[in-house]
C-alpha positions as CSV (number, residue, x, y, z in Angstrom):
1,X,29.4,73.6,27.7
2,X,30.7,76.1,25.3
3,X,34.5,76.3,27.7
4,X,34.0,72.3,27.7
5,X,34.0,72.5,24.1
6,X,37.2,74.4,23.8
7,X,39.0,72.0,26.4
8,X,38.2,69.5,23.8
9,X,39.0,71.5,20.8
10,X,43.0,72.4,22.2
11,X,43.1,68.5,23.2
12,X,42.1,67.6,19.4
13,X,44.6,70.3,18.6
14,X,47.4,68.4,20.3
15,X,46.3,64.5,19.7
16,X,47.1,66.3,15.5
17,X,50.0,67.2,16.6
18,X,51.5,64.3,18.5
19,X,50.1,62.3,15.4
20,X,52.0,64.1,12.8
21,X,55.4,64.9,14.9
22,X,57.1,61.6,14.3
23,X,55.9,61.7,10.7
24,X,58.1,65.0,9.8
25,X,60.9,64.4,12.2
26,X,61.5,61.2,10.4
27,X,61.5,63.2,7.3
28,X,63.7,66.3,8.3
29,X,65.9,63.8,10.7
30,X,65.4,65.6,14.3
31,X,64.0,63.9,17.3
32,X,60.3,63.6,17.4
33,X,60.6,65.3,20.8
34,X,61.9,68.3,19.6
35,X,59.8,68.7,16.7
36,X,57.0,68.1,19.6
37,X,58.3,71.1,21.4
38,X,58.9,73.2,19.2
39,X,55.1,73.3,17.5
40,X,54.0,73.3,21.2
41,X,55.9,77.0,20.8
42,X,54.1,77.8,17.5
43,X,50.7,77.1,18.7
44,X,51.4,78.3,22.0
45,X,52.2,81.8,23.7
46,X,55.6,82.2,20.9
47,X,53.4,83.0,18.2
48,X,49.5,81.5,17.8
49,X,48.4,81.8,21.0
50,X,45.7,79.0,20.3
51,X,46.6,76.3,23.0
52,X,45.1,77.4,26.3
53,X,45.6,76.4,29.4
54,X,43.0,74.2,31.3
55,X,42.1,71.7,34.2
56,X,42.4,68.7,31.3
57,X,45.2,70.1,29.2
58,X,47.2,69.9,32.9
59,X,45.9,66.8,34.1
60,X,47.1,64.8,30.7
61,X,50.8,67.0,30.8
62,X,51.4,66.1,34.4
63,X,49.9,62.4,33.8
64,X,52.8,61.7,30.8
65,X,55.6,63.4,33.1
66,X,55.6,61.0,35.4
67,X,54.9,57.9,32.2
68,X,57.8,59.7,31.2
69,X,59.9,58.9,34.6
70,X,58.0,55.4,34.8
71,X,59.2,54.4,31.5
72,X,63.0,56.2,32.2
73,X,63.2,53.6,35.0
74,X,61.9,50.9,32.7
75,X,64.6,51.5,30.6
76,X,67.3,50.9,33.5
77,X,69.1,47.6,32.6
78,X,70.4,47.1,36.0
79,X,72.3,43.6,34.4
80,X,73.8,45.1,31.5
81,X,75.3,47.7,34.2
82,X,76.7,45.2,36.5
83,X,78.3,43.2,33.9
84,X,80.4,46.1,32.5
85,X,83.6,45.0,32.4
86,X,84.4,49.3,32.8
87,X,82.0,49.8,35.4
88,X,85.5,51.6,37.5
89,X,85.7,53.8,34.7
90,X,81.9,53.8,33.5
91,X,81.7,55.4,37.5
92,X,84.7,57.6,37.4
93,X,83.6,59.4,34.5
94,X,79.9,60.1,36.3
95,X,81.8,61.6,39.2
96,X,83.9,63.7,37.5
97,X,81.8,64.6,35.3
98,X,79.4,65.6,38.1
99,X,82.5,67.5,40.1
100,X,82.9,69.7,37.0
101,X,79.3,70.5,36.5
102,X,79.0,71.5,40.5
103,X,82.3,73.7,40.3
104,X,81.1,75.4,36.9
105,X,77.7,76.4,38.3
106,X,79.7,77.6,41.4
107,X,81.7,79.5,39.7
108,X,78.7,81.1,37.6
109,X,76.4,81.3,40.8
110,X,74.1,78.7,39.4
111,X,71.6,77.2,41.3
112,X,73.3,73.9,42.0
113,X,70.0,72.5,39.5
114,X,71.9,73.3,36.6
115,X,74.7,70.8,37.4
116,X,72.4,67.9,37.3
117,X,71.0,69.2,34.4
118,X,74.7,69.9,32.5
119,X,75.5,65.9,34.3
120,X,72.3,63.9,32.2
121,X,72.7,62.0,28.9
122,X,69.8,61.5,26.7
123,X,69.6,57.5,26.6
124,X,67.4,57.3,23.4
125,X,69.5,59.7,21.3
126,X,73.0,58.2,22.4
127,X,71.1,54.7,21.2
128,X,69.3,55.7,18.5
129,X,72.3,57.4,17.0
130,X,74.5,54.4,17.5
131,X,72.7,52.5,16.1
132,X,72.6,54.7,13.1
133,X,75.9,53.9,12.6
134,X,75.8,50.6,13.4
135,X,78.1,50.2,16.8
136,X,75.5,49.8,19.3
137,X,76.9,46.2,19.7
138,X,80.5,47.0,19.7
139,X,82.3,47.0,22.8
140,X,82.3,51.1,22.1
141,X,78.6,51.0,21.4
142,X,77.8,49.3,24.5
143,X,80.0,51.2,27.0
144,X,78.5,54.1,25.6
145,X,74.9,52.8,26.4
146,X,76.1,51.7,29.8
147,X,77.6,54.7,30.5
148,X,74.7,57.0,29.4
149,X,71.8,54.5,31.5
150,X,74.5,55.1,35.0
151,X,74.4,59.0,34.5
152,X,70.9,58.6,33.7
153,X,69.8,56.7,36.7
154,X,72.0,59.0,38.9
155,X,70.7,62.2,37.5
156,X,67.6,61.2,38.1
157,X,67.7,60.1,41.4
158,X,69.6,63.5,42.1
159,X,67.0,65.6,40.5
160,X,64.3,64.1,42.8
161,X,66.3,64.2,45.7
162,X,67.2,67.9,45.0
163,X,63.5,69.2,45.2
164,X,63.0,67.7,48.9
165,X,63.6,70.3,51.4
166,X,64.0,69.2,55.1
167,X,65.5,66.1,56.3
168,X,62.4,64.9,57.1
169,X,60.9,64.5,53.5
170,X,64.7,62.9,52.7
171,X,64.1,60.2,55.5
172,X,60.2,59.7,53.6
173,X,62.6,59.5,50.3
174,X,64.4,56.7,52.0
175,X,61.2,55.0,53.3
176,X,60.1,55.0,49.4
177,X,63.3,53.4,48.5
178,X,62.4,50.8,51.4
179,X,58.9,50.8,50.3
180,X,60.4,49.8,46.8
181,X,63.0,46.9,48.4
182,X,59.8,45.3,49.8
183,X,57.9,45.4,46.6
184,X,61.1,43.8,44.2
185,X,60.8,40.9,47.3
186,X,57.4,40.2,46.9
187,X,57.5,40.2,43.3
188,X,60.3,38.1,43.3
189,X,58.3,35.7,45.6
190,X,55.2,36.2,43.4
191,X,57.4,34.8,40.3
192,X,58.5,32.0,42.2
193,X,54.7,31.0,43.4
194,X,52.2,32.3,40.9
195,X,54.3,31.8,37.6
196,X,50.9,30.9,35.8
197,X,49.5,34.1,37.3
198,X,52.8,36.6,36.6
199,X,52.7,35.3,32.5
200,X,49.6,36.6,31.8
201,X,50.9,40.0,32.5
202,X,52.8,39.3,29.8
203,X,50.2,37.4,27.3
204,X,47.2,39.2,24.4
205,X,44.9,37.9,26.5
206,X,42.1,40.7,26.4
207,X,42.2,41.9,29.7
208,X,45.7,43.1,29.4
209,X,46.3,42.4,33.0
210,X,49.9,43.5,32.6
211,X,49.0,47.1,31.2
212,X,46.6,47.0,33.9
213,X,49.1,46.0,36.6
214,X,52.1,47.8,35.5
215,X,49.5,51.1,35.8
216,X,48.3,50.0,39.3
217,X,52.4,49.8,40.5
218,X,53.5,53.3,39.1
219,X,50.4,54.9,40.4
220,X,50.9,53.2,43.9
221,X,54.0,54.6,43.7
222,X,53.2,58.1,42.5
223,X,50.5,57.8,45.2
224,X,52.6,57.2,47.8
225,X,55.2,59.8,47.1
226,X,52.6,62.4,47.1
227,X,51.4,61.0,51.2
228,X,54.8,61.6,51.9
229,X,55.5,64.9,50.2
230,X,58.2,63.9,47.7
231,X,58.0,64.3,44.2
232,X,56.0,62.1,42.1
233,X,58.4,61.6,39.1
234,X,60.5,59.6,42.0
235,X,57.9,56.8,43.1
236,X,57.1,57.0,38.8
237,X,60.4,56.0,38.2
238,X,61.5,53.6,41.2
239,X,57.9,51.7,39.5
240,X,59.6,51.8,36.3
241,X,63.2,50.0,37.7
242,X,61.4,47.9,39.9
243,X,59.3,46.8,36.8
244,X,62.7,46.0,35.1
245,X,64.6,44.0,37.1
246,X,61.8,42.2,38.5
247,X,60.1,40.9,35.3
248,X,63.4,40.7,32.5
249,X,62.5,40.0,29.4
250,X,59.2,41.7,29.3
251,X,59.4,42.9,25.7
252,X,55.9,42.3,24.7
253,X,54.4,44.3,27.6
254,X,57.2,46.8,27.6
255,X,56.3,47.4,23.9
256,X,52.3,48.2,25.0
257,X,53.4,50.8,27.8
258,X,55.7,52.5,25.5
259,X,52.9,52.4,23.2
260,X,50.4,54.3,25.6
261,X,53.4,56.3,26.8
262,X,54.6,57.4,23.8
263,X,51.6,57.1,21.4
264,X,49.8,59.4,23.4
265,X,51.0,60.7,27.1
266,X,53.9,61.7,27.0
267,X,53.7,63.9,23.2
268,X,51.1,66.0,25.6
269,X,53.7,67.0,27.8
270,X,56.2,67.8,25.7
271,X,53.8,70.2,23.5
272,X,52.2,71.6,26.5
273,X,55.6,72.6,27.7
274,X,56.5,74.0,24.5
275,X,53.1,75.7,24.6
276,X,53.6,77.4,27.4
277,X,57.5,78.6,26.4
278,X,57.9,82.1,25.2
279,X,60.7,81.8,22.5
280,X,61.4,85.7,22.2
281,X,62.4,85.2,25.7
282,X,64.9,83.0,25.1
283,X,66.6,84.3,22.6
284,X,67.0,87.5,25.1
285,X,69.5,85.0,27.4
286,X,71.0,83.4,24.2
287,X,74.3,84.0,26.2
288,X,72.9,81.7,28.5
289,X,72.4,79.1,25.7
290,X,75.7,79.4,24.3
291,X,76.9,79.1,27.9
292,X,75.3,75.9,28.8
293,X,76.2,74.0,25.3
294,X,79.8,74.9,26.3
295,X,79.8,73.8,29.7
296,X,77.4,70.3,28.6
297,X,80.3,69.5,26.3
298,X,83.2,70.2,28.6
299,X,81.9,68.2,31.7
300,X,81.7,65.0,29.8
301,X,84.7,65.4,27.0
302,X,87.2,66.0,29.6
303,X,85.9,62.8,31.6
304,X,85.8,61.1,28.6
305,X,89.4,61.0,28.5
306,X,89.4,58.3,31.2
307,X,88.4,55.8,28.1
308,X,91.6,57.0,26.3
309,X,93.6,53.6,27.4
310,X,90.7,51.2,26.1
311,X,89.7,53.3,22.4
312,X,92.1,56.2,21.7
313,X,92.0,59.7,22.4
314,X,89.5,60.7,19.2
315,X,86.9,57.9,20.1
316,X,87.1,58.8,23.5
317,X,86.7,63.1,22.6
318,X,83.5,61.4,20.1
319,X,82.1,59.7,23.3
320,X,82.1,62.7,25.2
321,X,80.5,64.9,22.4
322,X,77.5,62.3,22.4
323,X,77.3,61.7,25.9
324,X,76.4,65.5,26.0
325,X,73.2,64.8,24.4
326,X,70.3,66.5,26.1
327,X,66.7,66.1,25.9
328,X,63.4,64.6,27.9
329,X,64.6,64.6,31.3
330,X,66.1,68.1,30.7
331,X,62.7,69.4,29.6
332,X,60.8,67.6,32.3
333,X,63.4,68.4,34.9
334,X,63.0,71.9,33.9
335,X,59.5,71.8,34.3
336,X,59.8,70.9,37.8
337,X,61.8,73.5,38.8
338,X,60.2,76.5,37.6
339,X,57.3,74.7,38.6
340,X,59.2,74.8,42.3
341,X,60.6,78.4,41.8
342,X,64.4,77.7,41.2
343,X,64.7,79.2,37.9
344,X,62.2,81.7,36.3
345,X,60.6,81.5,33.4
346,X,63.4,82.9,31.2
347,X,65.9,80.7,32.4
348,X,63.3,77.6,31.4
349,X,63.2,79.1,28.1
350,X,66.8,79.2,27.4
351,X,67.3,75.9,29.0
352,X,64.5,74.4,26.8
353,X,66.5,76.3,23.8
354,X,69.8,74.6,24.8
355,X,68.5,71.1,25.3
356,X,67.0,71.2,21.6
357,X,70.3,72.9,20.3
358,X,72.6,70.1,22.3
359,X,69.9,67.0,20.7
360,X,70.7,68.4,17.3
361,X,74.4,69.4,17.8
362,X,76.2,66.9,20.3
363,X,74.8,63.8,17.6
364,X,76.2,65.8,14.9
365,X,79.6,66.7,16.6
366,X,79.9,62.7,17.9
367,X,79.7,61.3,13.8
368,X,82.5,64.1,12.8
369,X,84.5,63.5,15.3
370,X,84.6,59.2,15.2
371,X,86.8,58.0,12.9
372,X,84.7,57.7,9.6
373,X,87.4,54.7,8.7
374,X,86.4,52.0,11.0
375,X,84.4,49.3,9.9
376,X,80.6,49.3,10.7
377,X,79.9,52.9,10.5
378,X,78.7,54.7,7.4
């Protein structure tokens, strides 16, 4: 009774601290997610040592990981990709930007982990801070966003891909992606004959069938990724895109899911990980930091370049300083792996350090270098 208690007790703990998070990032103008992380150090084994591991603590991390990766794939806009009018170039600079993160972690005797890691973009920061300054529907603004949602959707897909080991469990991948074909047909087919059933997934109706079916997919999915002995955060996410281009235009149930996701989930994950960070530790590899925000800044201003022709050499530089922007996926990604045994728990630590560092930096570096001038930005 008395360890129940304490379960409890560390879980109240957290709920304060997911609740209050947003409330002082807003104030001190960080990401919530980084605040989130870095009290998870405070209270954890950095300094207070008062949130303990247990069965319920891991339960409710691992449960927002993969809301985290569901709600990734609901963010894919598959249409908004397609329509590009620079998808050549939006795909050019992906590759080379992924060429330069594979040769640099060759060159350093990386595990090859770290070039999908240097090769993500942090979708909500790149929008969130052009919005800020008010291009998100410029031509710039939404190239950037298209741009950062393609290295996003690759890098995941990489990063699941990258923890399979045999080609057996890559042929099981490929059968989820088949598994995942079949499901966006039938729920195109479900549109087409229940259309009275499929909207009230997406009315207030106090069932919340929606919620309740949008849960049932990603768990199917998680479900069946873990029968075939692939990771979970895949079948999360491939739930997520097959979510969003099946039902468009889903705001008002998207909005609930985010709400559970973000209101409550997913803050446990990132504090847990945080929690479990030791931040002395990371400052011992602080080469490794410095290392990494070097590296995440050259493999995507150099390809940045490619946009030279359509917005100048300075906007293009700015483009790549924001599109080195990393944060959740890093964190979760990194999770996985020392979870797996490809880095140790120093190198988490330092990669942790550099994805807050780069959410705080690459932002910063993108507004000095843009052309204050321009009309719409402040």
């Amino acid at each position: 009774m008395i360890e129940v208690a304490g379960e409890f007790a560390t879980i109240a703990l957290i709920s304060a601290i997911a609740f209050v998070s947003p409330i002082i990032a807003e104030r001190v103008k960080i990401p919530a997610v980084v605040l989130e992380i870095v009290l998870g150090m405070v209270f954890g084994v950095s300094f207070l040592n008062i949130i303990q591991e247990s069965e319920w603590l891991s339960f409710l991390s691992l449960f927002g990981l993969i809301f985290l990766m569901f709600l990734a794939g609901l963010e894919i806009e598959v249409e908004n990709v397609l329509r590009s009018g620079n998808l050549k170039q939006i795909v050019a600079f992906f590759s080379l930007s992924l060429s330069l993160a594979v040769v640099f972690a060759v060159l350093m005797g990386f595990d090859l982990f770290y070039a999908i890691i240097l090769t993500n973009v942090a979708v909500g920061v790149v929008v969130s801070v052009l919005r800020e300054v008010g291009l998100e529907k410029e031509n710039f603004g939404q190239i950037n966003i298209v741009t950062a949602l393609v290295s996003d959707f690759s890098t995941m897909f990489l990063l699941s891909i990258y923890f399979l080991t045999g080609l057996l469990q890559i042929a099981f991948a490929l059968m989820i992606i088949l598994v995942f074909y079949v499901a966006y047909r039938f729920g195109k087919l479900a549109i087409w004959y229940f259309p009275d059933f499929i909207s009230r997934w997406f009315s207030d109706e106090p069932s919340e069938i929606g919620v309740r079916g949008s849960l049932a997919i990603m768990i199917l999915f998680v479900g069946l990724s873990s029968l075939l002995g692939v990771e979970a955060i895949l079948g999360a996410f491939l739930a997520g895109v097959l979510l969003s281009i099946t039902f468009r235009g889903g705001r008002k149930l998207y909005d609930k899911l985010y709400g559970m996701g973000f209101g409550f989930f997913i803050p446990i994950f990132f504090i847990k990980t945080g929690s479990e960070l030791n931040i002395f530790q990371g400052i011992e590899r602080l080469d490794l930091v410095i290392i990494l925000l070097l590296a995440s800044m050259l493999v995507k201003i150099v390809p940045s370049l490619i946009f030279s022709p359509v917005f100048g050499v300075r906007k293009a530089i700015s483009m790549g300083a924001l599109q080195s922007t990393k944060l959740s996926l890093t964190v979760a990604g990194v999770a996985i792996a020392m979870t797996a045994g490809i880095i140790t728990e120093i190198e988490a630590t330092a990669l942790v350090t550099f994805t807050i560092v780069s959410c705080l930096l690459s932002p910063t570096l993108f507004q000095y270098l843009y052309p204050s001038f321009l009309p719409n930005t402040r």
